[in-house]
C-alpha positions as a LaTeX table, in Angstrom:
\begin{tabular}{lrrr}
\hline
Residue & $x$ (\AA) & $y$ (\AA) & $z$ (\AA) \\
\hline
Unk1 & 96.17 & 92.40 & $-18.39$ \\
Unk2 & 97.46 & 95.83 & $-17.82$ \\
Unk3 & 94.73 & 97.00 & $-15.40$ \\
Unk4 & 95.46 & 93.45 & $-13.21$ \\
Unk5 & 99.49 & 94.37 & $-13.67$ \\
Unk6 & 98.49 & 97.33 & $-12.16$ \\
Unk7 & 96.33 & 96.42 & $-9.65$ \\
Unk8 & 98.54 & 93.41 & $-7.90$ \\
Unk9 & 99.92 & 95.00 & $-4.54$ \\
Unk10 & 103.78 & 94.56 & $-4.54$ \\
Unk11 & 106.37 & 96.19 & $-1.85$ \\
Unk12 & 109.16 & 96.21 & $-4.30$ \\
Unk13 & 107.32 & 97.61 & $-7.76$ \\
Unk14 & 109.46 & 100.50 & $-8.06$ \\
Unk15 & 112.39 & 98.33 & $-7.17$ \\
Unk16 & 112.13 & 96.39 & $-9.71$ \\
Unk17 & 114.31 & 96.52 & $-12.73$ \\
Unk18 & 112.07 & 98.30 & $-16.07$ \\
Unk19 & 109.30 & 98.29 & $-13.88$ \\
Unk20 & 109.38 & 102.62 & $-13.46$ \\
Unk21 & 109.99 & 102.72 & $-17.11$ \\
Unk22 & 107.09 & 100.99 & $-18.00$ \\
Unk23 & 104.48 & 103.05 & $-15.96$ \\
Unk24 & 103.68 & 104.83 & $-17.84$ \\
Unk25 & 103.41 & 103.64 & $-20.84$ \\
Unk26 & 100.81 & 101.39 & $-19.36$ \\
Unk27 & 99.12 & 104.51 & $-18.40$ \\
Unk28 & 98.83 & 105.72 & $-21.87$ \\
Unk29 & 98.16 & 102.59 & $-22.98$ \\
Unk30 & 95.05 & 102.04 & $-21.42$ \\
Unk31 & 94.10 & 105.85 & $-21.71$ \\
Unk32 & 94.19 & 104.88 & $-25.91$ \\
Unk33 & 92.14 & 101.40 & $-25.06$ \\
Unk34 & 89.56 & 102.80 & $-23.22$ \\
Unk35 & 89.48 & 105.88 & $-25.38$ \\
Unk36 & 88.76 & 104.11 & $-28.50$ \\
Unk37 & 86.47 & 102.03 & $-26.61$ \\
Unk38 & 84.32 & 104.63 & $-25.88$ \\
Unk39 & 84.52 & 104.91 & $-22.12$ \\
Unk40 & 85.49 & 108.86 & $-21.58$ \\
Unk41 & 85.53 & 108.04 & $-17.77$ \\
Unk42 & 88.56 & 105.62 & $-17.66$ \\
Unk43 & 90.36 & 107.08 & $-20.31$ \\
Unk44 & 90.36 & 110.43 & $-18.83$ \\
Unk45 & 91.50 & 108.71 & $-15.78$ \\
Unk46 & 94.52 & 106.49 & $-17.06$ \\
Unk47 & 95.00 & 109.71 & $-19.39$ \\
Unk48 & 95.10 & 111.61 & $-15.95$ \\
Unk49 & 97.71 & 109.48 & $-14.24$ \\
Unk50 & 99.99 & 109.75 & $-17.40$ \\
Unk51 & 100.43 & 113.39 & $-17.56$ \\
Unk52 & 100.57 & 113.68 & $-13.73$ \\
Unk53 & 103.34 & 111.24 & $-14.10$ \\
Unk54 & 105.61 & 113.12 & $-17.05$ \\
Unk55 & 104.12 & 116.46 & $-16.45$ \\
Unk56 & 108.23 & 117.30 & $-16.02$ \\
Unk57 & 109.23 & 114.96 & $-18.69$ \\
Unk58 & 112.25 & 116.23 & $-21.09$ \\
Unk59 & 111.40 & 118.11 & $-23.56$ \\
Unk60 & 111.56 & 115.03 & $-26.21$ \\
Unk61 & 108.92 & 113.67 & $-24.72$ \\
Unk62 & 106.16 & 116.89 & $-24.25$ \\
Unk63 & 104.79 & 116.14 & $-27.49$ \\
Unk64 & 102.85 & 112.64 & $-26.23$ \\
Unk65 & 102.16 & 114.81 & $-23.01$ \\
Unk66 & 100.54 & 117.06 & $-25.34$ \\
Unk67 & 98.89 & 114.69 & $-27.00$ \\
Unk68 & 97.26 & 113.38 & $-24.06$ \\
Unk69 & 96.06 & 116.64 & $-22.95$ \\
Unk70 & 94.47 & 117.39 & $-25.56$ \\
Unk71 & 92.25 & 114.17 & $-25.29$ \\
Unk72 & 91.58 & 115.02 & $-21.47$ \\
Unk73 & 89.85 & 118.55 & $-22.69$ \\
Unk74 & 88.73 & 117.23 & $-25.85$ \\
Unk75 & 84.78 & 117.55 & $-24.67$ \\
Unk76 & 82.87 & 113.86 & $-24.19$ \\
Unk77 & 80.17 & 112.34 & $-26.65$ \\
Unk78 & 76.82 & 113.13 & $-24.08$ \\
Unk79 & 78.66 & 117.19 & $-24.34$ \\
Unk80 & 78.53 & 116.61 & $-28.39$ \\
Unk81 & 74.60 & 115.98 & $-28.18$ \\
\hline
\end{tabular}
């Protein structure tokens, strides 16, 4: 569902009322889902977009940036072989 939210073309998104504020939480989101699902390749990507997105965040929010980061560099099951 979030992958298809993101994925439907619309002129307005950013427009739209909550829409901005939910960006990235769907980012991270997904970055946890496919994490825990095992696929390093999407989460690092979704995890990717996230941190792009609140690389400037306030400072209340660094610590989830952080958190993120740390599973982008955190090395990949085939590197733990």
């Amino acid at each position: 569902m979030l992958e298809r939210y993101l994925s439907t073309p619309s002129w307005n998104r950013y427009l739209i009322p909550g829409d901005g504020l939910h960006l990235a939480a769907v980012y991270k989101r997904l970055g946890d889902l496919y994490d825990k699902r095992g696929d390093r390749e999407k989460a690092a990507l979704y995890d990717a977009k996230f941190v792009e997105l609140w690389k400037d965040a306030d400072p209340a929010l660094q610590p989830q940036v952080r958190e993120v980061r740390a599973r982008l560099v955190r090395p990949s099951d085939g590197a733990r072989r």
